[in-house]
C-alpha positions in Angstrom: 12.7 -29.2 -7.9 15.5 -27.1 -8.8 18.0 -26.4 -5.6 18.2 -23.1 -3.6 20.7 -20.1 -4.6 20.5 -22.2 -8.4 20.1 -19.6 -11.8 16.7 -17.4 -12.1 15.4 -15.8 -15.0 13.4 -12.9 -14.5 11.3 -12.7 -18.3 9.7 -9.2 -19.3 6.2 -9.3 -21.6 8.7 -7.9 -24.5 11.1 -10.9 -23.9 13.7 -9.2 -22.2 15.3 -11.9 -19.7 17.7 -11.4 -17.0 19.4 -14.1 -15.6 20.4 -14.1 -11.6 20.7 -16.2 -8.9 17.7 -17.7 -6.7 17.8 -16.3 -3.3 14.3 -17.2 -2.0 11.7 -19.9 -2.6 11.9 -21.9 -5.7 9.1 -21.8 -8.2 7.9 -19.9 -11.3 5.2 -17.0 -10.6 3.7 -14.4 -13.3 3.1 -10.5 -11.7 3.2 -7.0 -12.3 6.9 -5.5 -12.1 7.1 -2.2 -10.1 10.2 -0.6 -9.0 10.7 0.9 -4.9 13.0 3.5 -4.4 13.7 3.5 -0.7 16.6 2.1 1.1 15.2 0.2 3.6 11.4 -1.5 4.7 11.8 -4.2 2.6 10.0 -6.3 5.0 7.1 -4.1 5.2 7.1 -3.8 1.4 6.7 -7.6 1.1 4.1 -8.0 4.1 2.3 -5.0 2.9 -1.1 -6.2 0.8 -0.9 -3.2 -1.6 1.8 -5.3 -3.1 -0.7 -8.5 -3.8 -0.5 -9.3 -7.5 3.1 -7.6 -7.7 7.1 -8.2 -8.0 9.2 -5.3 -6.6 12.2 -4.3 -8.3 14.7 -2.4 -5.3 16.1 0.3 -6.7 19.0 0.8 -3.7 22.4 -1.9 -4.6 22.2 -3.8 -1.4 19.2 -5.1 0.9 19.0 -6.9 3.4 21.8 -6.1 5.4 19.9 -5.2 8.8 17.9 -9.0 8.6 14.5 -9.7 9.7 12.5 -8.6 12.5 9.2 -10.6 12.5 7.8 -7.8 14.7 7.7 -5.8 11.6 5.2 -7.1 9.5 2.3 -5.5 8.2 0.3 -8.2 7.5 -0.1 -12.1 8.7 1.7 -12.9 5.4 3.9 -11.8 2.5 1.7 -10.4 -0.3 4.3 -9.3 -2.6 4.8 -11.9 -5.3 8.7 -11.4 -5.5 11.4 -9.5 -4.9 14.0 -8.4 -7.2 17.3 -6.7 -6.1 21.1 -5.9 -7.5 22.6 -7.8 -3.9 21.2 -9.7 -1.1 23.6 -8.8 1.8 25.7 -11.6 2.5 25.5 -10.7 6.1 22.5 -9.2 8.1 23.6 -7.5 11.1 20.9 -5.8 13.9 20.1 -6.1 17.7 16.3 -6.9 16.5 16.8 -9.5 13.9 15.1 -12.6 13.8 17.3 -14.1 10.7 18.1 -13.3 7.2 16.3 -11.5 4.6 17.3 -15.1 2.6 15.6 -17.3 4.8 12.5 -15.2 5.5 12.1 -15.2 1.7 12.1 -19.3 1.3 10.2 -19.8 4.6 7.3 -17.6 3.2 7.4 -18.9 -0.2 8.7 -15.7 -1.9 10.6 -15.7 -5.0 13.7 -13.9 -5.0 16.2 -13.2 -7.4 19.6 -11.5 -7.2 22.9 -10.4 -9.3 21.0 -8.8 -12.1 21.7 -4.9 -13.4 18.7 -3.5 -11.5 19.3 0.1 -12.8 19.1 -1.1 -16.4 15.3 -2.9 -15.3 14.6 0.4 -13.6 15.2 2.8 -16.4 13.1 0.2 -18.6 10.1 0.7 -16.4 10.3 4.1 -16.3 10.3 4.5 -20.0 7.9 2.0 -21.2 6.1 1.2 -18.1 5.0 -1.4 -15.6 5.1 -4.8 -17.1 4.0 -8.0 -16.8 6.7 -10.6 -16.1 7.7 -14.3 -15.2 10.4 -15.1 -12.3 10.9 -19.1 -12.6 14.0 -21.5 -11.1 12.2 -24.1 -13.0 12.3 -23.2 -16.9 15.2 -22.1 -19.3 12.8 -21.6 -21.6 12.8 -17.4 -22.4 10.3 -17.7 -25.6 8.2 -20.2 -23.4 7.9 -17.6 -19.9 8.1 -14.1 -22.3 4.5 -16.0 -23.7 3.4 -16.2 -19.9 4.3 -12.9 -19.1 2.4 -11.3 -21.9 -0.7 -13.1 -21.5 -1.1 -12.6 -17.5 -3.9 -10.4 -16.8 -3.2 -6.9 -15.9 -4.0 -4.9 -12.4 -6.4 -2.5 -14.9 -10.3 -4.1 -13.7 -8.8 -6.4 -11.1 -10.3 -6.2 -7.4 -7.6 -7.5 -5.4 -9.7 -6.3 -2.1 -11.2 -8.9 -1.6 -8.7 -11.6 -2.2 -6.5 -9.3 0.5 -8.9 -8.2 2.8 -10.1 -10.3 6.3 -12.8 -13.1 6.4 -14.8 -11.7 9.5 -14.1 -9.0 11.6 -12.0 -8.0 14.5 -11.2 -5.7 17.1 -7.4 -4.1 17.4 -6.0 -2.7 20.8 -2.5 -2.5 20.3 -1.2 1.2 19.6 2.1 3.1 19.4 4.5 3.2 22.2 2.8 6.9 23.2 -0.4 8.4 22.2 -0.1 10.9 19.3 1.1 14.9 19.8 -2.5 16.3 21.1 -3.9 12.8 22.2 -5.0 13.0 25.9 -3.6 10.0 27.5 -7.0 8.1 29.8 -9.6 9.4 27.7 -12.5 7.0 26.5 -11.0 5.9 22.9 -13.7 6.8 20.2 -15.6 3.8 18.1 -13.9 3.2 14.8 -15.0 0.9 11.8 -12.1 0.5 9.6 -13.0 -0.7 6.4 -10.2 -3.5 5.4 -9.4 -3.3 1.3 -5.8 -4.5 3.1 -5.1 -2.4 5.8 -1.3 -2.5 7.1 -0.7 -3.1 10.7 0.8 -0.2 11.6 -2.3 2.3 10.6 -3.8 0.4 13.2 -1.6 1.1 15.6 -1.9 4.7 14.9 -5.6 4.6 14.9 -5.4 3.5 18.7 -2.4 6.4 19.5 -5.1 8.7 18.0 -7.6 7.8 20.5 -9.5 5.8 18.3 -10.7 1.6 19.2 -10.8 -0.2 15.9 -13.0 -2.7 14.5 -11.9 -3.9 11.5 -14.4 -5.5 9.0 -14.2 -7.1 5.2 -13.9 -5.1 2.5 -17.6 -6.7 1.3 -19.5 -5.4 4.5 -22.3 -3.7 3.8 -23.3 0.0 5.2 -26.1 -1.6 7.2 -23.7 -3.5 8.9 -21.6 -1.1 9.8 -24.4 1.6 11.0 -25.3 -1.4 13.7 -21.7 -1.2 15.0 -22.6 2.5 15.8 -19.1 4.0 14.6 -18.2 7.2 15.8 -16.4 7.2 12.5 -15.3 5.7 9.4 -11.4 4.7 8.0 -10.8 3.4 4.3 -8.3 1.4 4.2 -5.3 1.1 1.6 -4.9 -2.0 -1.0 -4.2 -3.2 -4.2 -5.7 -3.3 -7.7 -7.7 -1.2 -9.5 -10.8 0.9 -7.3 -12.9 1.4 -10.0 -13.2 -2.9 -10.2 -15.2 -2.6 -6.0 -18.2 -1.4 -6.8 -19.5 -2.8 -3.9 -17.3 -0.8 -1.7 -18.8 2.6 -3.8 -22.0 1.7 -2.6 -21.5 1.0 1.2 -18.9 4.0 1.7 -21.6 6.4 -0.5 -24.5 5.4 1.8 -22.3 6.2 4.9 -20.3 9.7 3.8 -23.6 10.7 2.9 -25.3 10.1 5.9 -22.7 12.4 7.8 -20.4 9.7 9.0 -16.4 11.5 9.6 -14.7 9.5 7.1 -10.5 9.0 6.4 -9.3 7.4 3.3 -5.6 6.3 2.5 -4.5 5.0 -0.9 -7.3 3.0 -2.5 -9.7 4.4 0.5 -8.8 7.8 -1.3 -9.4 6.3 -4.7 -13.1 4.6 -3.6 -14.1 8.0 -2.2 -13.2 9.8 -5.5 -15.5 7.4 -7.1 -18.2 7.7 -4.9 -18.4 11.5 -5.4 -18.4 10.7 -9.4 -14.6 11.6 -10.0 -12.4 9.0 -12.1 -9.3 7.5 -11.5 -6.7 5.9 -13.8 -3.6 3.4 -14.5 -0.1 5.4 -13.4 2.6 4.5 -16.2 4.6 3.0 -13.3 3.3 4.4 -10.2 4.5 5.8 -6.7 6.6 2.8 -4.6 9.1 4.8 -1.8 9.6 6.1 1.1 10.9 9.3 0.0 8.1 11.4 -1.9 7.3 15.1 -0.8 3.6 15.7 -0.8 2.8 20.0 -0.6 -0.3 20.6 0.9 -2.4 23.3 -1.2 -3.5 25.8 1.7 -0.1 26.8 3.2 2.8 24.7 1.5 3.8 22.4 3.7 5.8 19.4 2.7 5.4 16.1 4.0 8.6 13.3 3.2 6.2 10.4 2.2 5.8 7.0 2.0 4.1 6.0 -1.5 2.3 2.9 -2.9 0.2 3.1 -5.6 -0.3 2.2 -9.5 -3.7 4.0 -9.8 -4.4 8.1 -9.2 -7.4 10.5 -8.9 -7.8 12.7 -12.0 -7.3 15.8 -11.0 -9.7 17.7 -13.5 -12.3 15.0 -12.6 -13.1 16.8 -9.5 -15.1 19.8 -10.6 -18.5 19.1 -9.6 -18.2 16.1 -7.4 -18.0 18.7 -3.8 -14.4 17.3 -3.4 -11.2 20.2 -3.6 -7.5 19.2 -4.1 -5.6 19.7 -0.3 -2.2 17.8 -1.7 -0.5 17.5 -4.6 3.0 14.9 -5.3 6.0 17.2 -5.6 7.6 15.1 -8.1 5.0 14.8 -10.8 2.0 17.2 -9.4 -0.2 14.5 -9.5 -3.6 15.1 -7.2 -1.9 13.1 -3.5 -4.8 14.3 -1.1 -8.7 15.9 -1.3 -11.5 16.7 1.1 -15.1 17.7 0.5 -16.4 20.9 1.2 -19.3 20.2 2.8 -18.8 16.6 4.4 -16.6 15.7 7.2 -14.5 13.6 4.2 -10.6 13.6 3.4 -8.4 11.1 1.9 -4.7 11.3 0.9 -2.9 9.4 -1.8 0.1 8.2 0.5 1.0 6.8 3.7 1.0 8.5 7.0 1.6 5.7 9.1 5.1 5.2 7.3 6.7 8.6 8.4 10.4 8.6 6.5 10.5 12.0 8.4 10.5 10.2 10.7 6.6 11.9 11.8 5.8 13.7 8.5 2.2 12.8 7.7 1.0 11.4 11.1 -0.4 14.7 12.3 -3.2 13.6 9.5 -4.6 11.1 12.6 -4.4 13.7 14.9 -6.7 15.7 12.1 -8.8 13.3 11.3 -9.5 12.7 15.4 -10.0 16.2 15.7 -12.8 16.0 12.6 -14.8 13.4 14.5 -14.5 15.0 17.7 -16.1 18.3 15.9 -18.8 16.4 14.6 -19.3 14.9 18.1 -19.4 18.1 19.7 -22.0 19.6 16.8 -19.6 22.6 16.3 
């Protein structure tokens, strides 16, 4: 086995190769390229399980130069397959760090690779696409990994929610350091069932600061299941691959929106509930991965600083007849970031509000979506 901080060669599905220096775990592994375009929250980025199936390209020169903080994962593991950047800091430097971005890499078996032009693999992306691609310290051979690359399945039909989501269910207590703007601190916390497709720790938390107690179940549970929890409400999760592949999940969240249940949907939770109304979704050309998106909301034009990952989107003109109405649209590219149903307690938005770049932006959609339940409750 080739030695740490040795050459990497990052192969492309066209045969495009760059060659780097290893700066993680040593191996070969085929994924998905996708570029991120924030500055910092590389550790959530590789803890997050959005990223399952997926390297991540960092658009911003240097990272890693704040370290590790193990308090910050998202998840019990790295799901991110590797991680690509211009520089690894030579140095970390924080109060809160644990150790080095380096070190976290090999210790969780991520590939990493370093000293390439990420700005000229950017601009490829954006032009043709995401692509398929090798990162290997084992193999010189560029014809041999291109081959690889090319023929590893795509994230189009894959479900990736269940290879992310938990084994059996659990309850989660721990919340932010305060309850949420408009939370009364003492009340009774309302009973949540929060679907898992890959949930990231720190919607949890936010669930709890909302007044919410979370039990969080597989993505394969059924709506019977659930119903015998007696859930004052439901949360879709976020997660990776493509939604249209978890049928199963169509069926259980369709029985339950139906039957009146509040429901909130993030991400591929906003995806499953356009397909459970009938609306479509389809394959971004590279997708939404930063922490610096501005989301407009349709009824008064507010704009939200956003965190984004996704590879998949709701057709907009797919909505017309399904009850579902647009409430947010991306402010880059105007593509359809939020909806809610006209008759059903139901929204979902096509971002992250538990990742506030603002730094609160899009939390005051918990403090909705508690308010939502709470109306229900109340039969107002």
């Amino acid at each position: 086995m080739p030695e740490l901080n040795t050459q990497a060669l990052l192969v492309l599905e066209d045969g495009t190769c760059y060659r780097g220096r290893s700066v993680g775990a040593p191996g070969e592994r085929a994924f998905e390229l996708v570029f991120n375009t924030a500055m910092s929250g590389y550790q959530e980025i590789l803890t997050d399980p959005s990223y399952a199936g997926q390297g991540v390209v960092m658009t911003y020169p240097q990272i890693g130069n704040y370290g590790v903080c193990l308090q910050d994962d998202e998840s019990s593991r790295c799901w991110a397959e590797a991680l690509i950047m211009h520089q690894l800091a030579p140095r970390h430097s924080s109060w809160r760090a644990d150790q080095s971005l380096g070190d976290y890499l090999k210790e969780r078996g991520v590939l990493g690779i370093d000293a390439i032009d990420t700005r000229d693999l950017t601009l490829k992306l954006r032009e043709q696409g995401a692509l398929r691609a090798v990162l290997s310290t084992e193999s010189n051979d560029v014809e041999h990994l291109a081959r690889q690359a090319f023929e590893h399945p795509s994230l189009e039909g894959r479900d990736l929610a269940a290879v992310v989501s938990c084994k059996s269910a659990y309850t989660w207590e721990e919340g932010l350091p305060a309850p949420l703007p408009g939370i009364p601190a003492g009340g009774a916390p309302l009973p949540l069932v929060v679907l898992d497709f890959g949930v990231k720790r720190n919607i949890l938390r936010c669930l709890v600061a909302a007044g919410f107690a979370p039990t969080v179940v597989p993505a394969s549970t059924s709506a019977a299941e659930i119903q015998a929890l007696a859930p004052a409400a439901l949360f879709l999760s976020n997660g990776p691959g493509d939604p249209a592949a978890v049928g199963y999940a169509h069926q259980c969240v369709g029985e339950l929106v139906r039957g009146g249940l509040p429901t909130f949907g993030i991400c591929l939770g906003h995806q499953i509930l356009a397909h459970v109304f009938g609306a479509t979704t389809s394959k971004m050309k590279f997708g939404h991965h930063g922490a610096n998106h501005p989301v407009v909301a349709s009824a008064d034009g507010r704009i939200d600083i956003s965190s984004q990952n996704h590879g998949f989107v709701v057709d907009a003109d797919s909505l017309a007849g399904t009850g579902l109405v647009a409430s947010h649209w991306n402010g880059n590219d105007g593509s359809l970031a939020g909806m809610e149903h006209q008759e059903l307690p139901v929204f979902s938005v096509q971002y992250h509000p538990e990742a506030a770049p603002g730094p609160h932006d899009p939390q005051h959609l918990f403090l909705r979506f508690r308010q939502l339940v709470q109306k229900e409750l109340s039969g107002c």
